[in-house]
Every structure is written in C-alpha cells, then in structure tokens.
C-alpha positions as CSV (number, residue, x, y, z in Angstrom):
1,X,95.4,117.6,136.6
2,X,96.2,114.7,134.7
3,X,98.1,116.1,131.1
4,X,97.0,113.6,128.4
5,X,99.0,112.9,124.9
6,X,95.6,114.2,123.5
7,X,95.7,117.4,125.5
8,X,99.5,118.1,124.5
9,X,98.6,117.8,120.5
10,X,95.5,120.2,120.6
11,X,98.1,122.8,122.7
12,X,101.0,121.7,120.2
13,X,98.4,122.8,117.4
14,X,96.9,126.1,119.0
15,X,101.6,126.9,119.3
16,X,101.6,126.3,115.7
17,X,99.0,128.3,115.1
18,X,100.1,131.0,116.6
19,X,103.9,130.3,115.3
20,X,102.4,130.7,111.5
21,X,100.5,134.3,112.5
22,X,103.9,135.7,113.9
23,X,105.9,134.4,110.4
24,X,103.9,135.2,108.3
25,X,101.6,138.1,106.3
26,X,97.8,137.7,106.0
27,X,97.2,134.3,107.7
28,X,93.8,133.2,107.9
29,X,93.4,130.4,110.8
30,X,90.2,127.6,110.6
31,X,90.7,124.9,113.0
32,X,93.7,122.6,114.8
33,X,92.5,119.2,116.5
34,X,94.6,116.7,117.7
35,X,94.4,113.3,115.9
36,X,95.0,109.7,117.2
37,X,98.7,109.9,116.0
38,X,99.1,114.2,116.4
39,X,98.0,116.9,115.0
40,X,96.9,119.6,112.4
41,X,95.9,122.7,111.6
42,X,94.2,124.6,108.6
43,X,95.7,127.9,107.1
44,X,94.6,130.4,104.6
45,X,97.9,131.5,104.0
46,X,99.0,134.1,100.7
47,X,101.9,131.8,100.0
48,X,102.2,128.1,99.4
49,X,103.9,126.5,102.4
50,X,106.4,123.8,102.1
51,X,108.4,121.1,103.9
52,X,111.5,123.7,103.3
53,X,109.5,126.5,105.7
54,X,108.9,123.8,108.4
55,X,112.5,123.9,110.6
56,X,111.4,127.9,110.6
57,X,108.0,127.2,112.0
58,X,109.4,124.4,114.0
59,X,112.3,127.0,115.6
60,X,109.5,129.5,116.6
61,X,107.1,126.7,118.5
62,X,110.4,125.4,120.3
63,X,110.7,128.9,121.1
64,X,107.1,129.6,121.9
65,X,107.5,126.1,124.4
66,X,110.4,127.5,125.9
67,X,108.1,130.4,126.9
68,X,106.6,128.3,129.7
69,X,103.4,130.3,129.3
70,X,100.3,129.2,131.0
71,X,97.1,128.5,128.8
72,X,94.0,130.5,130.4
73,X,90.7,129.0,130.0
74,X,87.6,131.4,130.0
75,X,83.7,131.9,129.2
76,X,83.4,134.7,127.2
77,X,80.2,136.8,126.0
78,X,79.7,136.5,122.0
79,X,80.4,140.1,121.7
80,X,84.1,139.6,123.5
81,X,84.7,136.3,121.1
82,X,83.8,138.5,118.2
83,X,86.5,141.1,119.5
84,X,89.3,138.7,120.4
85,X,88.8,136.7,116.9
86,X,88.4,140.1,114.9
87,X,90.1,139.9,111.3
88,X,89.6,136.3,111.4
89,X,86.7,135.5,108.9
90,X,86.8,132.1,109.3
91,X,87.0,131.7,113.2
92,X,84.3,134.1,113.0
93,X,82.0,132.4,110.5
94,X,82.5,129.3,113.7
95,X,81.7,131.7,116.1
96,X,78.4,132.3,114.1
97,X,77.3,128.6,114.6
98,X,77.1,128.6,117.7
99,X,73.7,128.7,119.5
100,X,72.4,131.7,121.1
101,X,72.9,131.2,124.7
102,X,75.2,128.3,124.7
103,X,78.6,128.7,126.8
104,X,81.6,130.4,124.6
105,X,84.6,128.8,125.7
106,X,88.5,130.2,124.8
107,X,92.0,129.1,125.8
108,X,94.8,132.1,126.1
109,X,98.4,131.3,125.8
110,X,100.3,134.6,125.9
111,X,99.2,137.1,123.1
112,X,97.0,134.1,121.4
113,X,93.3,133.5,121.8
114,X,91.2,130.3,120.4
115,X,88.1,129.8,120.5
116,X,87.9,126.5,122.0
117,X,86.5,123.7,124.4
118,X,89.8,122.1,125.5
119,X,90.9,120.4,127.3
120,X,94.9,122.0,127.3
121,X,98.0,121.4,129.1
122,X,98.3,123.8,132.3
123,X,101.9,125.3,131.1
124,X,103.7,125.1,127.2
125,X,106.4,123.1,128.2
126,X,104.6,120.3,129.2
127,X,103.7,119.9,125.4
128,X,107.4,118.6,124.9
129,X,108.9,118.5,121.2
130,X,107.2,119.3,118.0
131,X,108.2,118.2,114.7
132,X,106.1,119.3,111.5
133,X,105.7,115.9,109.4
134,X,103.8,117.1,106.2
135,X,101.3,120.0,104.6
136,X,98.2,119.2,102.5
137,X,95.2,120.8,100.2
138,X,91.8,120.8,102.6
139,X,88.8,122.0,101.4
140,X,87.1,124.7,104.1
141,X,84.4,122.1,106.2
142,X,85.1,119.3,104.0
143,X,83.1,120.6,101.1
144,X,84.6,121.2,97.3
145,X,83.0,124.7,96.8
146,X,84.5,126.3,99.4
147,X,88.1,127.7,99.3
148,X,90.7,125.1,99.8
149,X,93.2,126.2,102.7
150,X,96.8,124.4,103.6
151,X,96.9,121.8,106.1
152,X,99.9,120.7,108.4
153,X,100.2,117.8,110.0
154,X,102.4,117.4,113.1
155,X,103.5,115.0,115.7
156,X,104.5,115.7,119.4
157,X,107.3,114.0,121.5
158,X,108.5,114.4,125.1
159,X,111.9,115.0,124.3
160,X,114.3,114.2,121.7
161,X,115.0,110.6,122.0
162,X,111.3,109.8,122.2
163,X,110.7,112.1,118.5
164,X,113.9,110.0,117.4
165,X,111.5,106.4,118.2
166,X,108.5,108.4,116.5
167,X,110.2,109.5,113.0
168,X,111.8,105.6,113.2
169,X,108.4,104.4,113.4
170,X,106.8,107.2,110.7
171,X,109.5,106.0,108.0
172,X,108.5,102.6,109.0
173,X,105.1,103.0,108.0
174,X,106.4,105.0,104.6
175,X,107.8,101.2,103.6
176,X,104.8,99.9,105.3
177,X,102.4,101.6,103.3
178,X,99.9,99.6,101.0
179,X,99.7,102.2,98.5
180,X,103.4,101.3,97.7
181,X,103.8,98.2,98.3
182,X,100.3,97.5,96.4
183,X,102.1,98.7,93.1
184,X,105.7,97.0,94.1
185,X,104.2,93.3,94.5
186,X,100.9,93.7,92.1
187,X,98.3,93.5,94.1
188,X,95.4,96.5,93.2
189,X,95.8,99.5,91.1
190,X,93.6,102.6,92.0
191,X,92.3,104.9,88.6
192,X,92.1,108.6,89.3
193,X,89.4,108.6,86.6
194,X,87.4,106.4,88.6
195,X,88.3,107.2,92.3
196,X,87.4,104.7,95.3
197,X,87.2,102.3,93.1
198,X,89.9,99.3,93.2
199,X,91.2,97.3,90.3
200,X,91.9,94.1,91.7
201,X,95.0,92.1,90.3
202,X,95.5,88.2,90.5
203,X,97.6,88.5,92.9
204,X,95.8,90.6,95.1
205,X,92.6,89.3,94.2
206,X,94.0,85.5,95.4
207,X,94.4,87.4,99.1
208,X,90.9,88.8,98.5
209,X,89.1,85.2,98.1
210,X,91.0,83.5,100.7
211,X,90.1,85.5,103.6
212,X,86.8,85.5,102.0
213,X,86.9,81.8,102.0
214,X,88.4,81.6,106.3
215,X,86.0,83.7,107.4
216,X,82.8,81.9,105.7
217,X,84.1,78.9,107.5
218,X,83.8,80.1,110.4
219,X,80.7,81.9,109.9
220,X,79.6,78.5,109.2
221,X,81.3,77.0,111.8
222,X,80.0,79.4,113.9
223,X,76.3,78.7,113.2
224,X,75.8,81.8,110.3
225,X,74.1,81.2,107.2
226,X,75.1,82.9,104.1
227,X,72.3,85.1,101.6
228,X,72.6,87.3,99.3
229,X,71.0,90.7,98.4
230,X,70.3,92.9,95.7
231,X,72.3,95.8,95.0
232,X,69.7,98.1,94.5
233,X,67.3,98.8,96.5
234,X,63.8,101.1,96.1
235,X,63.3,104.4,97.7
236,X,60.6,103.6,99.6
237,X,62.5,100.4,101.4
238,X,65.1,103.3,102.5
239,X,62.6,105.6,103.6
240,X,61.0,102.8,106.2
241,X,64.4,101.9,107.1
242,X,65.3,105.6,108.3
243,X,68.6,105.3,105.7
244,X,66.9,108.0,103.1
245,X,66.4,110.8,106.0
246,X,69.4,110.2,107.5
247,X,72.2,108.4,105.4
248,X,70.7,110.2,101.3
249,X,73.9,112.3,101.1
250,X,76.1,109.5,100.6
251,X,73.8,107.5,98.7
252,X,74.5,106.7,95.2
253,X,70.5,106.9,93.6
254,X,69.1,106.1,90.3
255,X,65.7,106.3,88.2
256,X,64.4,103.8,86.0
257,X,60.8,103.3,85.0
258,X,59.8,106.4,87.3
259,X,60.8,104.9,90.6
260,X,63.9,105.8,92.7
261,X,66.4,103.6,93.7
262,X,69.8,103.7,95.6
263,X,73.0,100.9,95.3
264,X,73.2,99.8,99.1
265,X,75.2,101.8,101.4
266,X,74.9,98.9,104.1
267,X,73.3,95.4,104.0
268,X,70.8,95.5,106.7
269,X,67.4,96.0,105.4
270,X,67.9,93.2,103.0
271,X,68.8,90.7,105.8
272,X,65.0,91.5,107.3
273,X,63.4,91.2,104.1
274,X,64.8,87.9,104.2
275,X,63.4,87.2,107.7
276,X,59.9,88.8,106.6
277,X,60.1,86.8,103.7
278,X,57.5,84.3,105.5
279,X,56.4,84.1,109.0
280,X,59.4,82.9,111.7
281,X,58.3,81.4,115.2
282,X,60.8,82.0,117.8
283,X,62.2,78.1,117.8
284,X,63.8,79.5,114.7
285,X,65.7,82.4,116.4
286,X,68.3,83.2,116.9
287,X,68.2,83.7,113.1
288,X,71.9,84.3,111.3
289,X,72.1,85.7,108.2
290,X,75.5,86.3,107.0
291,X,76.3,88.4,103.6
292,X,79.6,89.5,102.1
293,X,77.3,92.0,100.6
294,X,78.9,94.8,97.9
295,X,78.3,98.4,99.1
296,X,78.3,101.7,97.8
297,X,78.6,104.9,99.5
298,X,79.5,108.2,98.0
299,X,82.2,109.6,100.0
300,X,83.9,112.9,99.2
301,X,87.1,112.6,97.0
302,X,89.2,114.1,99.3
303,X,88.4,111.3,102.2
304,X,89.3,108.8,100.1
305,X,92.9,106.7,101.4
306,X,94.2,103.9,98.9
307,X,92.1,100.7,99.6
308,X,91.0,102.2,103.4
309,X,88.7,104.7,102.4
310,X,86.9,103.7,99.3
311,X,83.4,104.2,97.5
312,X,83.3,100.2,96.4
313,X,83.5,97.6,99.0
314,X,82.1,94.3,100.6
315,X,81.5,93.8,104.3
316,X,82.0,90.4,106.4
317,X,78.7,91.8,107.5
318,X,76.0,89.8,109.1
319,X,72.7,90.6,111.1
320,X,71.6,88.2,114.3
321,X,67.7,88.4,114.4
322,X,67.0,87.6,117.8
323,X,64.6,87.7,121.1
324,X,65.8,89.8,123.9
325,X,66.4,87.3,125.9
326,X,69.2,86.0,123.3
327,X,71.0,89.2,123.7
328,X,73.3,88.2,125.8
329,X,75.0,85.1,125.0
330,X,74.6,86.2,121.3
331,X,76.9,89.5,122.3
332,X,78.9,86.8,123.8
333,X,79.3,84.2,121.7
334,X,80.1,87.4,118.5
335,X,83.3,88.1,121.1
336,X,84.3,84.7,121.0
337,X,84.7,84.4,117.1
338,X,85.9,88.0,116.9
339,X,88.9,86.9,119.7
340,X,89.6,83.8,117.7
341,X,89.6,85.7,114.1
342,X,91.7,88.5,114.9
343,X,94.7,86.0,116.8
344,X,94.6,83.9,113.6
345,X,95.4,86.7,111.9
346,X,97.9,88.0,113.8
347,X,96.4,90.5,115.9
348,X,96.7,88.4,119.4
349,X,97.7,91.7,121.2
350,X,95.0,93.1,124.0
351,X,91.3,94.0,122.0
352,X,90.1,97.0,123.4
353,X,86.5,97.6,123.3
354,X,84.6,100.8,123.6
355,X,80.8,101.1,124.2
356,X,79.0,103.7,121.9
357,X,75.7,105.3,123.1
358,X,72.9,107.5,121.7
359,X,73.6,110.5,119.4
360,X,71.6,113.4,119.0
361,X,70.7,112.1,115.3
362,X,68.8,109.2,116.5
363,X,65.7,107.5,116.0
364,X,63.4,105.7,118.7
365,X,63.2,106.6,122.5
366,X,65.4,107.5,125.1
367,X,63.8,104.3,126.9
368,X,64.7,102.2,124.7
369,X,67.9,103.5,123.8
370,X,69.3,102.9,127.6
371,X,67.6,99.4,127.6
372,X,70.1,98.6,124.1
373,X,73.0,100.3,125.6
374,X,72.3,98.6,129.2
375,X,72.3,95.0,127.5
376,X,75.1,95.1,125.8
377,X,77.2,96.3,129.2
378,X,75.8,93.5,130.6
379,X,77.1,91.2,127.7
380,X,80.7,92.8,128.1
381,X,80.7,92.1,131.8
382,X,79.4,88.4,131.7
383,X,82.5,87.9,129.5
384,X,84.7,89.6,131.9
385,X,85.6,92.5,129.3
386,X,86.4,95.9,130.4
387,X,85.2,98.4,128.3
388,X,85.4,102.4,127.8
389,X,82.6,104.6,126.8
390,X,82.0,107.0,123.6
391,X,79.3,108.9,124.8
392,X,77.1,109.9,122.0
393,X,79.0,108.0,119.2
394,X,76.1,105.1,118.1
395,X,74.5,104.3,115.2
396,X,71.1,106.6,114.6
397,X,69.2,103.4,115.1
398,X,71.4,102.0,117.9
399,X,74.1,101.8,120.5
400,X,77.2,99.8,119.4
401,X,80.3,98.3,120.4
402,X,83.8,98.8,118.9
403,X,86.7,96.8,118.8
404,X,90.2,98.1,118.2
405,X,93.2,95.9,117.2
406,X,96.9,97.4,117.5
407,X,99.3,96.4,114.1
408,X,103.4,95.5,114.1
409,X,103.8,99.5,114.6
410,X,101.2,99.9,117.4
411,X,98.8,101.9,115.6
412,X,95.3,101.6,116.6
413,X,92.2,100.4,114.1
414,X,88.7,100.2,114.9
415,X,87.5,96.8,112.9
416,X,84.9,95.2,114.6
417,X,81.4,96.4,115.7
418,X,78.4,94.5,116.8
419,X,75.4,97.4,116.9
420,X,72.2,96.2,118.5
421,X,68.8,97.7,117.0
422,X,65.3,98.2,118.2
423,X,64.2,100.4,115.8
424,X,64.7,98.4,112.5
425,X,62.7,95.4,113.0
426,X,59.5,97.8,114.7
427,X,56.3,98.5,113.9
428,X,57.3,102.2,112.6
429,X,60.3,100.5,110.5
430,X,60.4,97.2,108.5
431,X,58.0,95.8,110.8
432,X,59.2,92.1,111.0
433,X,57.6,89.5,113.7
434,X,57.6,86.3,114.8
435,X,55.5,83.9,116.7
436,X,56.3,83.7,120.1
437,X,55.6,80.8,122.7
438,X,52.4,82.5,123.9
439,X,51.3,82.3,120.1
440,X,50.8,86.1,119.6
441,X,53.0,87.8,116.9
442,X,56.3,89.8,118.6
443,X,58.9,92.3,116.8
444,X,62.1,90.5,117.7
445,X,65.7,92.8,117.8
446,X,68.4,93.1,115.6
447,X,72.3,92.8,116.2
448,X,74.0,94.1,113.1
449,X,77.9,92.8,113.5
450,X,81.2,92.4,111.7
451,X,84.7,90.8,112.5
452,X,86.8,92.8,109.8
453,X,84.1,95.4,108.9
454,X,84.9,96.2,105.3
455,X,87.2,93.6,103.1
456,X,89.1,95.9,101.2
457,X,90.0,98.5,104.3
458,X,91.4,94.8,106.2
459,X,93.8,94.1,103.5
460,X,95.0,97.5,103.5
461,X,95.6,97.2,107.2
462,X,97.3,93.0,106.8
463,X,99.5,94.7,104.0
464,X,100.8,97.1,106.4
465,X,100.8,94.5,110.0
466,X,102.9,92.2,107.7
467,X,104.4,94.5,105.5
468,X,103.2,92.7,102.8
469,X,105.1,89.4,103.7
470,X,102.0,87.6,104.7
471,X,102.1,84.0,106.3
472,X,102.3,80.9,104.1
473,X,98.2,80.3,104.1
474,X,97.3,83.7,102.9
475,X,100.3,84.6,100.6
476,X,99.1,85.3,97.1
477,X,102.3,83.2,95.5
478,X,103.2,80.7,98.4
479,X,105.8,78.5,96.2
480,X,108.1,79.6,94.0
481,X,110.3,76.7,92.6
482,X,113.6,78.2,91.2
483,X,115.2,75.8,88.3
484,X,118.9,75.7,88.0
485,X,119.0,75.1,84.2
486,X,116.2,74.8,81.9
487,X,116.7,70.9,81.8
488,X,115.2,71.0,85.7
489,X,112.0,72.4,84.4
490,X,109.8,69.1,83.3
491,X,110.9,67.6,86.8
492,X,109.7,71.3,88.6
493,X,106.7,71.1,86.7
494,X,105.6,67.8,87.9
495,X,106.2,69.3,91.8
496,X,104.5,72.3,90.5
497,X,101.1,70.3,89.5
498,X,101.6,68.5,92.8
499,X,101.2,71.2,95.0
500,X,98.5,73.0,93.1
501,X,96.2,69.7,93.7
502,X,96.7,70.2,97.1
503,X,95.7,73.6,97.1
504,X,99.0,75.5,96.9
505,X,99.7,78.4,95.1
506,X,103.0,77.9,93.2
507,X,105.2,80.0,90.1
508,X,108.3,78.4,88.4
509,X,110.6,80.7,87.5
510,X,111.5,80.2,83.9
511,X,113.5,83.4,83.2
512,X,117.2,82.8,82.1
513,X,118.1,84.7,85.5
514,X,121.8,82.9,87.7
515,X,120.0,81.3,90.9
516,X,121.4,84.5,93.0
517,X,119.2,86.8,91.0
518,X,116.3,84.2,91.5
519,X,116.6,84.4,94.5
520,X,116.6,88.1,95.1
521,X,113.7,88.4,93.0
522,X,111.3,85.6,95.2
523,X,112.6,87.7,98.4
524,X,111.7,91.0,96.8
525,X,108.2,89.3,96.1
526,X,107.8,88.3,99.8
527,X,107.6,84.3,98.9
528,X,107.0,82.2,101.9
529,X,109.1,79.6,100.4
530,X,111.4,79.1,97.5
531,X,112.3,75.3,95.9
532,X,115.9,75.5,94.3
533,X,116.1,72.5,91.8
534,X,119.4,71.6,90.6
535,X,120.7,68.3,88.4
536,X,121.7,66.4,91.4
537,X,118.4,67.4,93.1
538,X,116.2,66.2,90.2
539,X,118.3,62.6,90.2
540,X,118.3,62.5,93.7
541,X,114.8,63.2,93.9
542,X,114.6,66.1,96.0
543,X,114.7,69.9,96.5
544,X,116.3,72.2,98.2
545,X,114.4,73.9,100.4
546,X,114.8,78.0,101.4
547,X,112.4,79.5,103.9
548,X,111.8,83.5,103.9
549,X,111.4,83.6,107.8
550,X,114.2,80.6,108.7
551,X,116.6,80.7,106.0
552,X,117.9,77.6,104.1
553,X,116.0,74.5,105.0
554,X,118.0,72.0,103.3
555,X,116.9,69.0,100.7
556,X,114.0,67.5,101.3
557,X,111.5,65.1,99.1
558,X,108.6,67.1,97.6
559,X,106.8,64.7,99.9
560,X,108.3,65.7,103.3
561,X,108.2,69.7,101.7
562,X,104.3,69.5,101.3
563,X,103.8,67.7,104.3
564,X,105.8,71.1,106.2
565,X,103.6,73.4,104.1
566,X,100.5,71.3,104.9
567,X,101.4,71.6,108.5
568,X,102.3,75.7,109.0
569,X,99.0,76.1,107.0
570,X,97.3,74.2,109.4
571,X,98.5,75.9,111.9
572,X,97.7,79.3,110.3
C-alpha cells in the first residue's frame, strides 16, 4: 500500500490524541483530521494547554512512534463502538449520527481506538517526526452555543532535516503574512467591532483598483461585457433560484415594506435577469456578462482569516449564457485567459485542475448532472489538460472545475472555478430562453466562472507570493524620489508631476531625514524604485537612479528613467 502525506497526518493526529489521554486527567477527545499543510485535533481538556506543554506532548508521540505499533482497521457493531468510545461524550454524541445500518468503521493502534474511516499508515513509524506548531479556541461543530474545546495544530516531517525545511518555511510565512504586513505598509485595517469587514487604505485601495482595472481589460479583451446588479435582492428571486432552500443560513436578510429581501451572496441570478430582460436569439450567444459584483455572506466569526475569509467582498465573477453546443470551446477559451492571468501575475508554475461532481445536496437529475460533468471532461481533454476528480464536491446546481495555483512558499490555493449549470436557466428555475434557429423558444446553459474568485482573498494571497514587494505595475507607491536638500524639491516636484501624467504613482520625501535613512525607509516600504536627487543632479539634469530588485542604477534623465518604467510595466 502506497503511505500518503495525508495518511501520515490523520495517524500523526490519532498519536497525539492518544499522547494527550496518557498526560493528562479528564480529557475529552472530538475529532483530528489532517489538513493540506498537517494536522489538528480538538480537546476538552480541565486545564488550558500551552505552547510550554508542547515538547512534553511532543516527547510522548516520538515515543508512541518509536513503538512501531501497527494500526488495525475494523467494522464494528454500534453496540461494540459504544463500548470502545465509553466515557467519551463527545465521540459518542458522533457515534449517534450515524445511520442505522451504515458500516462503523475504527482504527487501533496499541491501547487506542477511533472511530474512524481512514485511510492510516500500516505501522507508527512510517508517520516520521511530529512537531506541535500552535493551540487554539474551536467551538464544538463550528457552532457558538456549544462548548468551546482546545485545538492543536501540528505538522509532520520524515525526519529531522526535512522538519528543519518545514519550520524554515512556517517562519517564512510568519513574515509573509498579510495580516502583518497589511498594518506594517498600510494597506487595510480590520475592526473587531465590525468583523469581515475591511477598511481599505489608499495605499491598499490603489492595489485594489488596479487589478480591478487589468482584469476588466481583459474581460474586455476577451470578448466580456461588464453589468451591474443590485445588492439586494427579493425573496422570491432566491426561492426560484434554489439559493433560499439551500444557501438562507449564510444569507444576510432584511424587511422593508412587508417583503423579504437578502444582500447577495453570489451574482448569478442577476446576470439572467439581465438576459431575460428581453428576448435573445441564439446569434446573440454566447452571451458574456461580466460583474465585479459586492457580496455578502454571513460566515461564522470564528472562520473568518484577515482579508481571506471575509463577510464583504467583490468577485471577478462572470456568467457565459450559452447553447450546448458552445460548451466546449467556451470551457476552453475560460482556460486560456485564466493561463494568461495567473503567469502575469506571477503564478506561471504548473495549474492543477480538479473536476468536481454531484453532491448529495443537489438539484436537477442524475441525467443531467453526468451530461454537465461529462462536457466539461471533454473541454479539459480537447485542451490537453489533465485533471483529478472531487467526487461529490460540486455546486448544488452544478459540476465545476477548480484551479489551484502554488505561491513563492509552495502552498496550494484554489482560485479559479468555472461551474457549468442546467438547473438555473430551466423551466423549474429562472426560466430564461432564447430563439433558436428552428424558431421555437430553448432554455440555453449557464457557465458561472472566475479567474481570481474573490478580490479581497487574491490580494491577501499576492501580499503573501510577493511578500508585499509587488512588481513595479501593481505597487501601490511605485516612485519615491528622495531629495538631498530641500533646495532639490521644486526640481523633484516637476519629475514628480511628470510621472503622475503618465500614470505613475510617485511620493517625494520631504522629511528632514540624511539620504541613508531615506533610503532605509523606501526599502522598508517595498518601493520598486527610488530617485536620489542631489545639487549636481538637478544642474546636470538627471537623477540617480536605485532599483529594489537590481540595486543602484546609476544617473539617468527623467526621460530615459520613465521610458525604463514604461517598459518593465509593459512587460508586467
């Protein structure tokens, strides 16, 4: 059997499990799944655990690992779960969900038994090294009113050298981290008294608008038109849509006059009122209706991550109105732009893509469904892209795809989707139609797509790729012209106001600062490039130019300086 990273964290977290029940008094265990990056576990433990009790716990799984003990996999009766989980209320409470009838399945390792599906590793020291990274307040299934246990987090290694690499890379991400480095160069501020909400400073703000203002030109380019929609929305539009029986919980909704509405959770019923709006024939399809539409969903508190996970936020959303025969090359030509955005951003490592089919929450047939998920295969392989499959993880109204993109530290992030939907434009739904050649009335389908998914969650992720030292064309303060003396100012100025009319963004700095500390300062602000002006610059008519990523450039004419600039942004 082939032992997976995956299968080593869920064993590394059923070790540490069992490491806190042997050290400690009146332990309470919930769950312990591995994660994309390691693993935790949830304790309801009599005393607070903190990072000074973790070389302890650590010391008893490195002892539990030496063990060599295998992991036993068997089907049990619910009566012999009930005995092997006795004492535990909340394993048992678990055990409760579970159908009558339905398989109970447990792993073994030594004196410990879980409830469990597995998979596992076959022996404990295939599991390797484990190092405890952190411990945390979780709320018992996610939900406030229940009792809030202690979670912690671990990672897994294969021996020492390789955990060395991984707590390298960890306290790379600590500087990495956009939550810090969002304060330290002024970008957003986040309000506790108004959580998943983001305050939006100039600086951060000027990043905000200009990948707003790349990716509308090449929607554009691309053959997208842009709409807006409203914000609210009426009851009975979510109802036909499906959103109201399936999406309510994390709708925000409102009253006025007697009728119920909700603030949009997601764009997409909008962008077929738009389309119903008056009758289409099928010259006009493919139809593309682009939005950067605001959304609104009301996730718990304790889900929210800095600018990641957020209640607020606008999607680079768009929905493709099509025939089925446009399926295809529509699916297509999506992976094109999505290619072509993510290497201009600097994401031109391998895109992996995974295929998402039909839930169990799901509306419309099984038919139908296999029909979606079979086109968009098809779509993949005409483009000669491999693809991996997430059986049961679609949309309720539709199979999907799912593009992941790997940062500076290799971490994985699911960005783009492209979800194709029968069910939205039906009869039973929104009901939209066009004429088709035969001059009878047909319901066309619906891809729902996005490059960068929400706005606000990509920044977070460029802040962290770039560690906030973003190339020239998307750097909030580009320029940065450093005066010697105060008598270099006028003659900065007019290079200043030069600049800004060709688009640049550009600071003098005025403070009384010595040019070291100027230059300290710019670095520490991440400035693409810095313009030292002396007296002999201003009468020889130059500046001296410094470059973040090269060094010093040397003098140059504010001429030949613009013209680089012009150039490296062109170039993106």
């Amino acid at each position: 059997m082939e032992i997976t990273d995956e299968m080593r964290r869920h064993s590394a977290a059923h070790l540490t499990a069992r490491a806190v029940l042997n050290l400690f008094e009146g332990v309470q265990i919930d769950i312990g799944p591995a994660t994309s990056e390691g693993f935790y576990y949830d304790f309801d433990i009599p005393v607070k655990i903190t990072t000074e009790d973790f070389p302890k716990i650590e010391a008893e799984v490195a002892r539990l690992i030496a063990l060599d003990e295998p992991f036993v996999q068997r089907t049990v009766t619910r009566e012999e779960a009930k005995s092997l989980l006795a004492g535990q209320k909340y394993k048992l409470e678990r055990l409760a969900d579970i159908p009558e009838g339905e398989a109970i399945s447990t792993y073994t390792v030594g004196d410990y038994a879980e409830m469990c599906r597995g998979p596992h590793v076959e022996h404990s020291r295939q599991i390797g090294v484990v190092k405890l990274t952190s411990v945390a307040g979780s709320y018992y299934r996610g939900k406030e009113t229940n009792p809030m246990l202690q979670r912690i987090y671990g990672i897994i290694a294969r021996d020492d050298a390789e955990m060395k690499a991984i707590l390298e890379r960890i306290e790379d991400a600590k500087r990495r981290d956009h939550r810090k480095l969002g304060v330290e160069l002024d970008l957003f501020h986040l309000d506790p008294e108004d959580p998943g909400q983001i305050f939006w400073h100039p600086r951060g703000w000027s990043i905000y608008v200009t990948l707003q203002d790349y990716m509308r030109r090449k929607l554009v380019a691309d053959g997208y038109q842009e709409v807006n929609t409203p914000a609210l929305m009426p009851r009975s539009l979510w109802e036909k849509s499906g959103h109201w029986a399936h999406y309510k919980a994390n709708m925000f909704i409102t009253e006025s006059e007697k009728r119920i509405f909700a603030v949009k959770p997601m764009n997409c019923p909008g962008a077929l009122e738009i389309f119903k709006s008056r009758m289409r024939s099928y010259k006009d399809l493919p139809l593309r209706l682009a939005e950067f539409g605001h959304c609104a969903r009301n996730e718990p508190s304790g889900t929210l991550h800095g600018i990641m996970r957020v209640r607020g936020f606008v999607q680079d959303d768009a929905h493709i109105i099509c025939t089925e025969e446009q399926i295809e090359e529509e699916v297509a030509k999506f992976c094109r732009l999505l290619k072509d955005v993510y290497k201009d951003l600097g994401f031109d490592k391998n895109v992996k893509v995974k295929l998402s089919t039909m839930p169990e929450d799901h509306v419309g047939d099984e038919a139908t469904w296999r029909k979606a998920e079979d086109a968009l295969a098809k779509a993949l392989v005409a483009n000669g892209m491999e693809y991996g499959i997430q059986e049961g993880e679609g949309a309720f109204y539709g199979p999907k795809l799912e593009f992941k993109i790997y940062d500076a530290l290799e971490r994985e992030w699911q960005c783009g989707t492209i979800q194709l939907d029968y069910q939205l434009p039906s009869a039973e739904r929104l009901n939209a139609e066009y004429i088709g050649p035969d001059g009878q009335k047909h319901h066309p389908v619906m891809l729902h797509r996005a490059v960068l998914g929400s706005l606000e969650r990509f920044i977070g992720i460029l802040i962290e790729h770039y560690a906030g030292a973003f190339p020239l064309w998307l750097a909030p303060e580009q320029v940065r012209i450093l005066p010697i003396t105060d008598k270099q100012i006028p003659y900065c100025e007019k290079i200043a106001s030069k600049l800004a009319a060709k688009g640049f963004r550009v600071e003098i700095d005025r403070n009384a600062d010595k040019l070291g500390a100027k230059i300290r300062n710019a670095q520490l602000w991440k400035v693409p490039y810095m313009f030292v002006v002396g007296g002999r610059d201003e009468a020889a008519g130059v500046v001296s130019v410094r470059s973040r990523k090269d060094g010093d450039l040397g003098a140059m004419t504010p001429a030949d300086a613009l013209a680089r600039l012009e150039k490296e942004v062109a170039e993106l």
